[in-house]
TORKE-405960 format. One record per residue (C-alpha): residue number from 1; residue in one letter; x, y, z. Coordinates in nm, 2 decimals. Example, Ala and Ser with C-alpha at 12.3 -4.5 7.8 and 13.67 -1.06 7.14 Angstrom:
    n  res      px      py      pz
    1    A    1.23   -0.45    0.78
    2    S    1.37   -0.11    0.71
//
This chain:
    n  res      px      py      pz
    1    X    1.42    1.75   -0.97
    2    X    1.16    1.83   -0.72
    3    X    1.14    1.94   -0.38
    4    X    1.20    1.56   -0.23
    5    X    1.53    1.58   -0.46
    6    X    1.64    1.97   -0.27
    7    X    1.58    1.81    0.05
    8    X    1.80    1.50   -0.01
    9    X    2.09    1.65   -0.11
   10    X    2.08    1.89    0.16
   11    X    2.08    1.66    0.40
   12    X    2.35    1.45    0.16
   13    X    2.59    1.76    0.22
   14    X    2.49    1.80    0.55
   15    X    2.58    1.47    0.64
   16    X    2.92    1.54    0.44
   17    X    3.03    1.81    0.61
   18    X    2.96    1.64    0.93
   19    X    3.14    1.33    0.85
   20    X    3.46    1.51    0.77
   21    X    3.41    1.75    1.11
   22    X    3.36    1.44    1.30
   23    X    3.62    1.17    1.13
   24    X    3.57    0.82    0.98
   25    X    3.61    0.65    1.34
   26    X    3.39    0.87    1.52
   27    X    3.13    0.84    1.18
   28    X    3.14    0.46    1.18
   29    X    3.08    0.43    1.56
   30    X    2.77    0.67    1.50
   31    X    2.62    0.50    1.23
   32    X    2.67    0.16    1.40
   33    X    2.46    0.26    1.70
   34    X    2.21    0.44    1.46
   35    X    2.18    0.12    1.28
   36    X    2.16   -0.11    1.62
   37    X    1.93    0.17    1.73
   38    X    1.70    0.16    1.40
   39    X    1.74   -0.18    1.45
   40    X    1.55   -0.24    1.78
   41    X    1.28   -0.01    1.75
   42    X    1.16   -0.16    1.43
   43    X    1.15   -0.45    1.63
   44    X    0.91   -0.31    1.90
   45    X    0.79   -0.07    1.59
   46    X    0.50   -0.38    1.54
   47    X    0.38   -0.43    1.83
   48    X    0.34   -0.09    1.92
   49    X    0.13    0.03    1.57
   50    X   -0.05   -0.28    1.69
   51    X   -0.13   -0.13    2.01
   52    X   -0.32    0.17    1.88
   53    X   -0.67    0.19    1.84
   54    X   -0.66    0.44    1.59
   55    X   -0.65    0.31    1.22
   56    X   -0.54    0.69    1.07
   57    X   -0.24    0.68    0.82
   58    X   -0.10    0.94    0.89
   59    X   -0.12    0.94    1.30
   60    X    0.01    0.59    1.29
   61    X    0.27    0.72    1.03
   62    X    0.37    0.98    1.30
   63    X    0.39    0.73    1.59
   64    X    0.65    0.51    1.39
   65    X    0.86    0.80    1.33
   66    X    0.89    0.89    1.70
   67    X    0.92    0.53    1.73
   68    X    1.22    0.53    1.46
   69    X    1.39    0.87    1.57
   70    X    1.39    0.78    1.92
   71    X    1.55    0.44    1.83
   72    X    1.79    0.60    1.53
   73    X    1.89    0.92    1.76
   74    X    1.96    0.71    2.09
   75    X    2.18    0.46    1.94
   76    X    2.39    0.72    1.76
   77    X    2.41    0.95    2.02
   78    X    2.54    0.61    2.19
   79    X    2.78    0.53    1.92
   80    X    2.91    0.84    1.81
   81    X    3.03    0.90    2.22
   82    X    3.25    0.59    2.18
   83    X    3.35    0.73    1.82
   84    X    3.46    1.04    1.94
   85    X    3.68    0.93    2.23
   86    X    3.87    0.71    1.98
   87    X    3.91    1.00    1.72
   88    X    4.05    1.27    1.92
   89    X    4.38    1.06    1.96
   90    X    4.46    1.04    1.60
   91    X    4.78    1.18    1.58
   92    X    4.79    1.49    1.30
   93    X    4.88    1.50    1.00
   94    X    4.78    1.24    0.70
   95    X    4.60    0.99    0.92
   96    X    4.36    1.27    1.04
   97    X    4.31    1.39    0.67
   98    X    4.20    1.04    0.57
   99    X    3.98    0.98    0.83
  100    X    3.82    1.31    0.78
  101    X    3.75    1.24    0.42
  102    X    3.66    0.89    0.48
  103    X    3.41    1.03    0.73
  104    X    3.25    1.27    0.51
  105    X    3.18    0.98    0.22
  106    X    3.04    0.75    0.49
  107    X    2.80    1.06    0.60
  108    X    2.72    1.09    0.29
  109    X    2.64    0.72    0.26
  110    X    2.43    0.70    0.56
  111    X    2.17    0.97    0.39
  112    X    2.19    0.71    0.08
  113    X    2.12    0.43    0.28
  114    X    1.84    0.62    0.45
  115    X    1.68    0.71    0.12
  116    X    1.68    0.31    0.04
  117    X    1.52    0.22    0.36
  118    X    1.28    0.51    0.39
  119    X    1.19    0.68    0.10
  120    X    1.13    0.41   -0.17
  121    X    0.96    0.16    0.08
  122    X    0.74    0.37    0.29
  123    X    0.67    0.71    0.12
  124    X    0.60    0.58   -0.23
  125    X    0.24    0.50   -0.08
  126    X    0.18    0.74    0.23
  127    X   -0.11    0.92    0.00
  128    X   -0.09    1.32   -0.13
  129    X    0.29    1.48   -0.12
  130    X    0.48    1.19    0.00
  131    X    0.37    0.98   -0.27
  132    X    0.37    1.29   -0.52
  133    X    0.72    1.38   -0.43
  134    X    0.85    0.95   -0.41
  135    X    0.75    0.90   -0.76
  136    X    0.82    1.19   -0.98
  137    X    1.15    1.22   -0.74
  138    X    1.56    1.18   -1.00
  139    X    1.64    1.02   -0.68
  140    X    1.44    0.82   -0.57
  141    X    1.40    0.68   -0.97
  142    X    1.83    0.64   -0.98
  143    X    1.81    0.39   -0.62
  144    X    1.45    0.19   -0.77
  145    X    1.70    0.13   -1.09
  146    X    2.00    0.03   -0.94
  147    X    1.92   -0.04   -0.58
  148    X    1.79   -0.41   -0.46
  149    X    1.44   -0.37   -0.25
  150    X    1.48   -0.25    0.07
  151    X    1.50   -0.61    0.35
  152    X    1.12   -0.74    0.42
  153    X    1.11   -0.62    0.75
  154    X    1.09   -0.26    0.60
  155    X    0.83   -0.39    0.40
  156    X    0.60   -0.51    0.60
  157    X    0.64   -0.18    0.80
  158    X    0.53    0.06    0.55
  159    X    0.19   -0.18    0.52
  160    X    0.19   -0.13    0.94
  161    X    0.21    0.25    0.91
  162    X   -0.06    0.27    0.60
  163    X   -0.44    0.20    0.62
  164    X   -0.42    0.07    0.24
  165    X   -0.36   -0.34    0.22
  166    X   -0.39   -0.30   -0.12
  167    X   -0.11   -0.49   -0.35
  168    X    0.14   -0.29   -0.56
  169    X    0.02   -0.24   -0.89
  170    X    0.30   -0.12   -1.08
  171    X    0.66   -0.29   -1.00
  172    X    0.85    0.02   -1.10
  173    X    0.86    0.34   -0.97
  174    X    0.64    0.64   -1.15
  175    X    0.37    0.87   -1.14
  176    X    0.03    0.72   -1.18
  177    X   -0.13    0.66   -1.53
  178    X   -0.29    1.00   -1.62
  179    X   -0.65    0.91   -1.63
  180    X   -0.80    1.26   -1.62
  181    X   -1.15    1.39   -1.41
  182    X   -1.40    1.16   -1.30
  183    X   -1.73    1.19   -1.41
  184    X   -2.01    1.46   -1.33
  185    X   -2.26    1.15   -1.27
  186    X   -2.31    0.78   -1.28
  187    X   -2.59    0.81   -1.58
  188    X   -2.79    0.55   -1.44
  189    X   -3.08    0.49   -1.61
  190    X   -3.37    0.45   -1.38
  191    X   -3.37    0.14   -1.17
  192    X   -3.00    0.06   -1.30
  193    X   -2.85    0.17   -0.97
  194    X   -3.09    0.04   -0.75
  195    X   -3.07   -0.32   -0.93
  196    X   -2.72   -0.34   -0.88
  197    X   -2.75   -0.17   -0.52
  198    X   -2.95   -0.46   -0.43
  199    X   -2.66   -0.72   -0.49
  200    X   -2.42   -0.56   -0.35
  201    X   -2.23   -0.60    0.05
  202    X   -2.03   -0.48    0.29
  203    X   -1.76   -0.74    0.43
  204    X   -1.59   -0.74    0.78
  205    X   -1.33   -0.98    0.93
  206    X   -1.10   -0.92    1.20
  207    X   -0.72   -0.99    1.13
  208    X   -0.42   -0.99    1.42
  209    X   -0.63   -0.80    1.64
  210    X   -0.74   -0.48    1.36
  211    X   -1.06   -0.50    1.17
  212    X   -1.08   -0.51    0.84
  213    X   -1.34   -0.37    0.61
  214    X   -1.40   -0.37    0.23
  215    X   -1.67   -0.45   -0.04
  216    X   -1.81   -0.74   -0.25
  217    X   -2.11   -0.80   -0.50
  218    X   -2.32   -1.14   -0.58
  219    X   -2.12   -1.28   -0.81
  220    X   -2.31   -1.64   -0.83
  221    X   -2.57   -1.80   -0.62
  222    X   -2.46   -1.74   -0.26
  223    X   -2.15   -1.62   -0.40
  224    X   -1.97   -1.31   -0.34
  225    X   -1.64   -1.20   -0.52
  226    X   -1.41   -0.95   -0.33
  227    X   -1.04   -0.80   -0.32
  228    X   -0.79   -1.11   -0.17
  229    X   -0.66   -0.85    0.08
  230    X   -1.01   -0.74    0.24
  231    X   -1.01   -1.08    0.39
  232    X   -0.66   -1.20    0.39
  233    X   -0.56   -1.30    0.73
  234    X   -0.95   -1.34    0.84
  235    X   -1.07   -1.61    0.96
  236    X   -1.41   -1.52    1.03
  237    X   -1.52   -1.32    0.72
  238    X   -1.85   -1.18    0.74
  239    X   -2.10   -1.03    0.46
  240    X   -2.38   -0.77    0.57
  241    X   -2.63   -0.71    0.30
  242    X   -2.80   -0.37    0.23
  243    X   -3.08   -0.44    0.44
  244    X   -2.84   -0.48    0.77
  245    X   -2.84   -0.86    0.74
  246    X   -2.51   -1.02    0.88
  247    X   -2.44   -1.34    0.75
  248    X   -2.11   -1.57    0.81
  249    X   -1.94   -1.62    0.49
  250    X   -1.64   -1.90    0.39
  251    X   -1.34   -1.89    0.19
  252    X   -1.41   -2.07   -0.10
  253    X   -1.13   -1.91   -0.33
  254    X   -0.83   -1.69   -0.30
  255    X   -0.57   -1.53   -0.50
  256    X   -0.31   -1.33   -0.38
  257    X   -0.17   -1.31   -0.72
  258    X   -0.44   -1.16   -0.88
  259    X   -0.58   -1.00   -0.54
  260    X   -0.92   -1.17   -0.60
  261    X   -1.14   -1.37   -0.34
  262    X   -1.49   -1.55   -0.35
  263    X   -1.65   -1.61   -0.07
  264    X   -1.96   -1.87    0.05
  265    X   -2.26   -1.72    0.20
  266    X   -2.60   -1.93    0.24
  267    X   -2.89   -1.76    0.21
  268    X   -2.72   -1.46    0.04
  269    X   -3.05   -1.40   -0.15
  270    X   -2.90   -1.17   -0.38
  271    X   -2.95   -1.17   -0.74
  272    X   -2.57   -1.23   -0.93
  273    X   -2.46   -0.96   -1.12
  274    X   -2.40   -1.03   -1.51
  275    X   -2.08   -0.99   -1.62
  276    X   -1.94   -0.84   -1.92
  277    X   -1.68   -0.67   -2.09
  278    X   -1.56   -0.32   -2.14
  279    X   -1.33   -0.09   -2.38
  280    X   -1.16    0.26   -2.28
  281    X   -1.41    0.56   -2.26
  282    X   -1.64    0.35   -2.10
  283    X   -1.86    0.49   -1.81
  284    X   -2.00    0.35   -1.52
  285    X   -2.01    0.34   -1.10
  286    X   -1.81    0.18   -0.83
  287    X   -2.07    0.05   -0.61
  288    X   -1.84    0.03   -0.23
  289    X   -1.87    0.14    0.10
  290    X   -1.55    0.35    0.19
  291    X   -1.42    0.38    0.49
  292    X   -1.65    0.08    0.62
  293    X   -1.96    0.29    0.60
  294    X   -2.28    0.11    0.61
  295    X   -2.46    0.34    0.35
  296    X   -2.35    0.22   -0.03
  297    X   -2.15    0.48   -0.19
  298    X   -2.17    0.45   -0.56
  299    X   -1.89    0.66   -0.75
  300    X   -1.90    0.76   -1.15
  301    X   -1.62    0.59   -1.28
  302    X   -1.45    0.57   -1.63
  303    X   -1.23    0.36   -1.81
  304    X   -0.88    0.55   -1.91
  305    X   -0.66    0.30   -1.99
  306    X   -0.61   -0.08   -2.01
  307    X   -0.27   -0.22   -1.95
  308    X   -0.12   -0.52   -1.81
  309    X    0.02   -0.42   -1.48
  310    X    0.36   -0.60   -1.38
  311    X    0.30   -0.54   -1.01
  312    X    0.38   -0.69   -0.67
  313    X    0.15   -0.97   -0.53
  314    X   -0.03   -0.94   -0.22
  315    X    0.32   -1.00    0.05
  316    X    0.55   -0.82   -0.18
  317    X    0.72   -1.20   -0.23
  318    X    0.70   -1.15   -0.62
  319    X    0.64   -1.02   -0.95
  320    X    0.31   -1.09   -1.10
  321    X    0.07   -0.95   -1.41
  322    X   -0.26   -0.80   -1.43
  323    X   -0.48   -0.73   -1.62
  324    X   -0.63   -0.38   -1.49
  325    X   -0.83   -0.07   -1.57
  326    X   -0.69    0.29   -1.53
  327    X   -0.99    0.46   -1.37
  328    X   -1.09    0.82   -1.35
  329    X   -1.30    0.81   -1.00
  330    X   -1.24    0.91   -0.70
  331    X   -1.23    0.61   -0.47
  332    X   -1.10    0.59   -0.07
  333    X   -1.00    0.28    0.11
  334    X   -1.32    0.02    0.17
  335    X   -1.44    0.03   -0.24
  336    X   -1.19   -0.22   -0.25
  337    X   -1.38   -0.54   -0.41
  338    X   -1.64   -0.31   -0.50
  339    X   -1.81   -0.37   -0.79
  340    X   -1.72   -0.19   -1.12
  341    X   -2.06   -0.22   -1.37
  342    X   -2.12   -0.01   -1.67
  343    X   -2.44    0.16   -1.72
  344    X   -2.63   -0.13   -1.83
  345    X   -2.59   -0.26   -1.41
  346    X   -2.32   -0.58   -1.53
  347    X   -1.95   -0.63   -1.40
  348    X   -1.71   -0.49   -1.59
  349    X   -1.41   -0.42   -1.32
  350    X   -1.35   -0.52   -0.96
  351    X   -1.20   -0.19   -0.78
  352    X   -0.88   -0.33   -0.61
  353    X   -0.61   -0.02   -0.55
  354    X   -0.59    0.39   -0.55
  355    X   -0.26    0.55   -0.67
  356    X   -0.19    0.75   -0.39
  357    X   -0.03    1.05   -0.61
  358    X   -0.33    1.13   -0.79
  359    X   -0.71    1.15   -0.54
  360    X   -0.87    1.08   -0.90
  361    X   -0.75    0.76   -1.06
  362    X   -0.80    0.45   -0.93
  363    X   -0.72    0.05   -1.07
  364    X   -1.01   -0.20   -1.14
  365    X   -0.94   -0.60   -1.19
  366    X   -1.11   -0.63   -1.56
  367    X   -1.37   -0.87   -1.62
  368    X   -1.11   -1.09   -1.79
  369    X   -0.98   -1.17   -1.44
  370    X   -1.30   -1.25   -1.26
  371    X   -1.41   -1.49   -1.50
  372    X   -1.11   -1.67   -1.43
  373    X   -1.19   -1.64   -1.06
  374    X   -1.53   -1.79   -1.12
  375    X   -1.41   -2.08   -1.32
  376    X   -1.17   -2.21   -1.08
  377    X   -1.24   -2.47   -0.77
  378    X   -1.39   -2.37   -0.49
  379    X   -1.32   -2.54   -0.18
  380    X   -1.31   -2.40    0.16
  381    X   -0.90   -2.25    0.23
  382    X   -0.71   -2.07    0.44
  383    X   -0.71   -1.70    0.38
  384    X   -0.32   -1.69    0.42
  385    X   -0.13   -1.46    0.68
  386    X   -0.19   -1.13    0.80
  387    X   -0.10   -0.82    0.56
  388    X   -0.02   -0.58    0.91
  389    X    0.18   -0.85    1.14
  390    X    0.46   -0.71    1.04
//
């Protein structure tokens, strides 16, 4: 039990005791109107995140609270007025004891129901305590269990609030793989790192109205291999190289499965990266550009673990396996599609998702999967809906 777990059954037997001061009628009316009320703003919840300039987790995490609260506390204030003019003439007695115990249940129900909507969908990947406290949370582990998934439209909210597009990489809920501290250094021998600098770029593309940024690396002759959700929803993806170069790119592959991409870029001039393979305990570098910076950020990295990851595809619509590197490195949102290379300078790993319980490990696509990237078709495709239309 943690301190996610206190403050849920305080407000379970807060709710309680309200419920059986208030009455089942008066209870029911209330959580109507809180549910209508819920209801509407996360209806207007979209367009309004949408609205904002800022990009910021957690200010745009604040602004769809107020949003929420606003909604949630004007439609049971609503609700439990018309709840309350029924209950008071109840007649004494039985019927009054019943609806008073009825009540409290149903108060206590509501905080369930709150936990189900709230806490599994949207806090499980709001980085630092939120996701600390979601995932090591009795709780929160009892409704992932036994609970369905919380209805789509919550969903696609909790990608609205969050700056990280990235897929769900494990289907149940838990603390991240222990992967322990990053490496000191990259261990580059010389010219390693600037080799591999040199076929790396930055990738832009702007989807329902917000700009999206990530990474990529030459993977083949005018070809660059990227992260599925750095360009999903883009229809005009472009590449800039090291040397400030912007080039237009085109879709040529895309998997939302897997959460890989390849992209077309004449006169790329970049050398491809060799690809190889890799076992745990191996070190290397994650080559991105977080946040969207322009300078290349390259960050020691080393293998943990390698597991098959049953994990959520790219629109949450269904189950799907990878085939994924624990990493101890410290990455931020914008390595994603970065290349993963091991100290000779060849791909090993494509950086795809941070756990956002633990600032040190992050998850690489292996090699494995990019080889099966690169052996598919390539024609030019759609890039497939936006990740933040809600």
């Amino acid at each position: 039990m943690n301190q996610l777990d206190l403050i849920i059954l305080l407000m379970v037997g807060a709710a309680a005791l309200g419920g059986w001061r208030l009455g089942f009628l008066a209870r029911v009316f209330s959580w109507v109107g809180l549910g209508f009320g819920v209801f509407l703003a996360s209806r207007l919840l979209p367009t309004a995140l949408n609205a904002l300039s800022s990009n910021d987790a957690a200010y745009r995490a604040a602004v769809a609270v107020l949003v929420l609260l606003g909604g949630a506390f004007a439609g049971q204030a609503l609700g439990l007025m018309a709840g309350m003019r029924i209950h008071r003439v109840l007649p004494l007695g039985p019927i009054r004891m019943i609806d008073r115990s009825v009540g409290a249940a149903l108060g206590a129900g509501g905080v369930a129901l709150s936990v189900w909507l709230f806490v599994l969908p949207w806090l499980v990947d709001l980085p630092g305590w939120p996701a600390q406290q979601a995932r090591t949370s009795a709780v929160a582990r009892v409704f992932d269990k036994y609970a369905p998934s919380a209805p789509d439209r919550f969903q696609a909210l909790r990608r609205l609030i969050g700056d990280q597009n990235f897929p769900q990489v494990f289907d149940k809920l838990g603390p991240a793989p222990e992967s322990g501290p990053p490496p000191a250094e990259t261990g580059f021998a010389p010219g390693v790192q600037e080799r591999v600098a040199a076929s790396t770029v930055k990738i832009e593309g702007e989807a329902c109205r917000r700009i999206q940024e990530g990474s990529g690396f030459a993977a083949g002759v005018d070809l660059v291999a990227t992260n599925a959700h750095v360009v999903a929803g883009v229809r005009n993806p472009a590449v800039i190289r090291t040397d400030g170069k912007r080039l237009a790119a085109t879709l040529v592959y895309f998997d939302s499965d897997r959460d890989l991409a390849l992209l077309s870029v004449k006169s790329l001039n970049e050398a491809p990266l060799e690809i190889a393979t890799a076992k745990v305990g191996e070190r290397g570098a994650v080559f991105g550009h977080p946040g969207g910076q322009d300078p290349l950020r390259v960050a020691p990295a080393r293998v943990s673990q390698e597991v098959t990851a049953r994990g959520r595809d790219l629109y949450d619509a269904h189950r799907t396996d990878r085939d994924v590197f624990v990493l101890a490195a410290t990455l931020r949102p914008g390595d994603s599609g970065a290349a993963f290379t091991n100290l000779a300078g060849k791909v090993i790993g494509v950086a795809f998702a941070i756990a956002p319980d633990q600032s040190d490990t992050a998850y690489a696509l292996t090699s494995k999967e990019l080889q099966a990237a690169l052996a598919r078709p390539r024609i030019a495709q759609s890039s497939g809906p936006c990740l933040t239309s809600g």
